[in-house]
Structures are given as structure tokens and as C-alpha cells.
Wavefront OBJ file of the C-alpha trace (Angstrom):
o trace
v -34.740 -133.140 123.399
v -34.318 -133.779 119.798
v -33.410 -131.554 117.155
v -35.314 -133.317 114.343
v -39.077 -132.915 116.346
v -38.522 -129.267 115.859
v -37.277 -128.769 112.150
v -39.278 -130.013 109.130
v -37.333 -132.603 107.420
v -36.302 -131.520 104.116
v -37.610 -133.481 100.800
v -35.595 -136.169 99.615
v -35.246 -136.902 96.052
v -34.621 -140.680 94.592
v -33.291 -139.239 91.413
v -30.141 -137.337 91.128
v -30.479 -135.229 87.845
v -27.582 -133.749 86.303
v -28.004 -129.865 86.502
v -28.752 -128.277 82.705
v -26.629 -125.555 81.687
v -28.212 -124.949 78.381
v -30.537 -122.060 79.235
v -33.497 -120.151 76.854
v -34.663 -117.135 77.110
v -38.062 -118.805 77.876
v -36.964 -120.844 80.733
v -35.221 -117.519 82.377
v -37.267 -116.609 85.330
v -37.143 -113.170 87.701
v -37.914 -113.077 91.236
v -38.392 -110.019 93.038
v -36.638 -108.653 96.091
v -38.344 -109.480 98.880
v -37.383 -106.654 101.992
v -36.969 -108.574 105.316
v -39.839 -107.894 108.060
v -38.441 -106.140 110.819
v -40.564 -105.461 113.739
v -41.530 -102.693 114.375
v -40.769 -101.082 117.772
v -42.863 -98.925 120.578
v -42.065 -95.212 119.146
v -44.019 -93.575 122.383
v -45.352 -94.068 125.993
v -47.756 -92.721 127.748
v -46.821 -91.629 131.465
v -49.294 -90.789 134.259
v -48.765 -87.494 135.911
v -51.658 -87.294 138.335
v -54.393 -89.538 140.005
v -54.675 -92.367 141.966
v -51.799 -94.669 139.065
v -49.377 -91.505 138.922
v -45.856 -92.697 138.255
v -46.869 -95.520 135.917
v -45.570 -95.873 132.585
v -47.006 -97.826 129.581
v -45.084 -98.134 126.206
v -47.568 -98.097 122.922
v -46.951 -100.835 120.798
v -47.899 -100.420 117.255
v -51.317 -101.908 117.705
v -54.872 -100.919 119.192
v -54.250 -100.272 122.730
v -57.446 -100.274 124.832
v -57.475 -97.974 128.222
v -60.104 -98.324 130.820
v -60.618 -100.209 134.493
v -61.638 -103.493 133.195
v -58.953 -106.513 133.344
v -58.525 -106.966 129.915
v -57.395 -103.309 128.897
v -54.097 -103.014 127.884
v -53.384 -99.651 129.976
v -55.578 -100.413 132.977
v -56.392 -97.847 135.466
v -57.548 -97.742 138.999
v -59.397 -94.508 138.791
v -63.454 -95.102 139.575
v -64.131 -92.101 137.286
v -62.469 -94.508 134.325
v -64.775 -96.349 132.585
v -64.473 -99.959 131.924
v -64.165 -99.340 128.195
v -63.299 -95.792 127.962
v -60.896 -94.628 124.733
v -58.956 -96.606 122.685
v -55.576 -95.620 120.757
v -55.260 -97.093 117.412
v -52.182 -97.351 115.512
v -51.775 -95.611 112.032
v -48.881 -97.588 110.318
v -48.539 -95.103 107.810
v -48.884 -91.516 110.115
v -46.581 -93.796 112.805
v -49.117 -91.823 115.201
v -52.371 -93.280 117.214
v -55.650 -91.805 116.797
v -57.382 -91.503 120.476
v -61.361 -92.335 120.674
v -63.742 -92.027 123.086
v -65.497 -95.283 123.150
v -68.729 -93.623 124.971
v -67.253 -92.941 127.965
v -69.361 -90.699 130.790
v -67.382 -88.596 132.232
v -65.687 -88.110 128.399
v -62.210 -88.030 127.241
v -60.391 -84.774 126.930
v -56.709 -84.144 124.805
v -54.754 -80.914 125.940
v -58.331 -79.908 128.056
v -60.713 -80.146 124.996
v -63.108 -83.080 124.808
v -62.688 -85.069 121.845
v -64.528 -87.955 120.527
v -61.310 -88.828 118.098
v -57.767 -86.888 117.464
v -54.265 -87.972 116.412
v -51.888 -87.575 119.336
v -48.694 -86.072 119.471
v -45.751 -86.144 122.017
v -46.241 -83.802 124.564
v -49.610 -83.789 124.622
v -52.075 -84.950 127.519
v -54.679 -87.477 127.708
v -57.425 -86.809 130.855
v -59.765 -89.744 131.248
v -61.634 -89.336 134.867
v -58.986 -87.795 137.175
v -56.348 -89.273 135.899
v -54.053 -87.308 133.387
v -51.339 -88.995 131.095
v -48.682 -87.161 129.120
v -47.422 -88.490 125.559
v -43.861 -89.020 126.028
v -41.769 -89.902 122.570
v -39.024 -92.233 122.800
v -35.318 -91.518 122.645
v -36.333 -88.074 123.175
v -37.355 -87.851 126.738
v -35.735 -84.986 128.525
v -33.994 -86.947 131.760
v -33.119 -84.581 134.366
v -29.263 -83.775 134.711
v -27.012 -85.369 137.764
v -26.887 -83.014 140.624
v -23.317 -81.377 140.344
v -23.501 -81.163 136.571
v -23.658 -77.868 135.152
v -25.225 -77.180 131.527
v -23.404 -75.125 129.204
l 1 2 3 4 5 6 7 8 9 10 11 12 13 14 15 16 17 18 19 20 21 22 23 24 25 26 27 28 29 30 31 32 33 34 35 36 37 38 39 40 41 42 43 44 45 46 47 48 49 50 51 52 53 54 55 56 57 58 59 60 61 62 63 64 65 66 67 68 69 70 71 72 73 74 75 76 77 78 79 80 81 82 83 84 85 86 87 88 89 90 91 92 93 94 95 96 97 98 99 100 101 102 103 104 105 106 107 108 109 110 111 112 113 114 115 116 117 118 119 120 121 122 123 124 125 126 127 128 129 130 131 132 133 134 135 136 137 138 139 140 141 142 143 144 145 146 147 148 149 150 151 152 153
């Protein structure tokens, strides 16, 4: 494998100039600081707590996150009473929450057991599509269970 196929070669220059010390005010130019792009990372999950996919988890990356049966949701679900398309949780950059809506769904899409056609989510909340219930879980904040043996103070 070569190195050069994968790095753009820089641009060569016949002339050698001698570098100009001599500066003007007019020639002085200011460039602003530009803050590095970090990526942003999955800030909460949702966890499935009853019906036929209890037990799964699925981390929300910051991005639209479809739920429903079909193949090409990103949290897919095996419950019949799921729609193919059923809600979708889009990401608010500047809230760092999701907003859950009901894309039409028939059997409807209830948070904390009122149906909703759009809402933001929190942690510790519950999303019911069908029979199938999953609970907003933030992360770095779950609450694991303790080692048997250990005592709490």
C-alpha cells in the first residue's frame, strides 16, 4: 500500500521568494479562531421494559431516530401493534433533548400514559408504542444496582 495514493500531494513552487519583513498596516490581516468540531456523543438511551423486545437497549444519537417494525427504522421493534412508521425522535441541538412524534400511527403513541402527537422527552420518562413500553434512561446517570454483600451507607 502506498502512502502517497492516500494524501494529496502538496503544491510545489518553482520560485523560492525571499520572505518580506517590511510589513503595513494594510497588508496586516486577522483570522478568527476557529473552535475544533468535536462530535458530539449519545447523551440518552432508550430501554425496553415490557413486550415482546424487553431487555433491549438503543442509544440516541444526536440525529432523527425513526422507531417502528419496518427494516429501515433505526429502533426496530417486533411488536405487531407497532406500526411500520410509527413516531420519530428528533434531535434539538440546542435543548440537547428529542422531540417524540407520532407519525400517524393507529394504535397512537402515548408519553408517561397520555397520547401525544409531539412532546420533548425527558429521562425517566416512558414511551408506549403498541404493547411495548420504553423508559428514557440518561447516560452516566443510570442507577446500577449495588453488588450483593455491599451495604449502602
Amino acid at each position: 500500500m502506498k502512502f502517497n495514493n492516500w494524501v494529496l500531494p502538496w503544491a510545489k513552487t518553482k520560485e523560492k521568494t525571499k520572505p518580506n519583513f517590511a510589513t503595513r498596516e494594510a497588508d496586516t490581516k486577522t483570522f478568527a479562531r476557529v473552535k475544533r468540531f468535536r462530535a458530539a456523543q449519545p447523551s440518552m438511551a432508550l430501554v425496553v421494559v415490557a413486550g415482546p423486545d424487553c431487555g433491549r437497549e438503543f442509544l440516541l444519537a444526536p440525529m432523527n431516530v425513526k422507531i417502528g417494525r419496518q427494516a429501515q427504522s433505526h429502533v426496530r421493534l417486533k411488536d405487531v401493534k407497532v406500526s411500520r412508521e410509527h413516531a420519530v425522535l428528533q434531535y434539538h441541538a440546542q435543548k440537547h433533548t428529542f422531540l417524540l412524534k407520532d407519525l400517524g400511527s393507529t394504535n397512537g403513541t402515548f408519553y408517561n400514559n397520555c397520547r401525544i402527537s409531539s412532546i420533548l422527552i425527558s429521562p425517566g420518562g416512558e414511551i408506549r408504542l403498541g404493547e411495548t413500553v420504553l423508559k428514557v434512561v440518561a447516560l452516566g446517570q443510570k442507577d446500577l444496582p449495588e453488588p450483593a454483600g455491599v451495604e449502602s451507607r
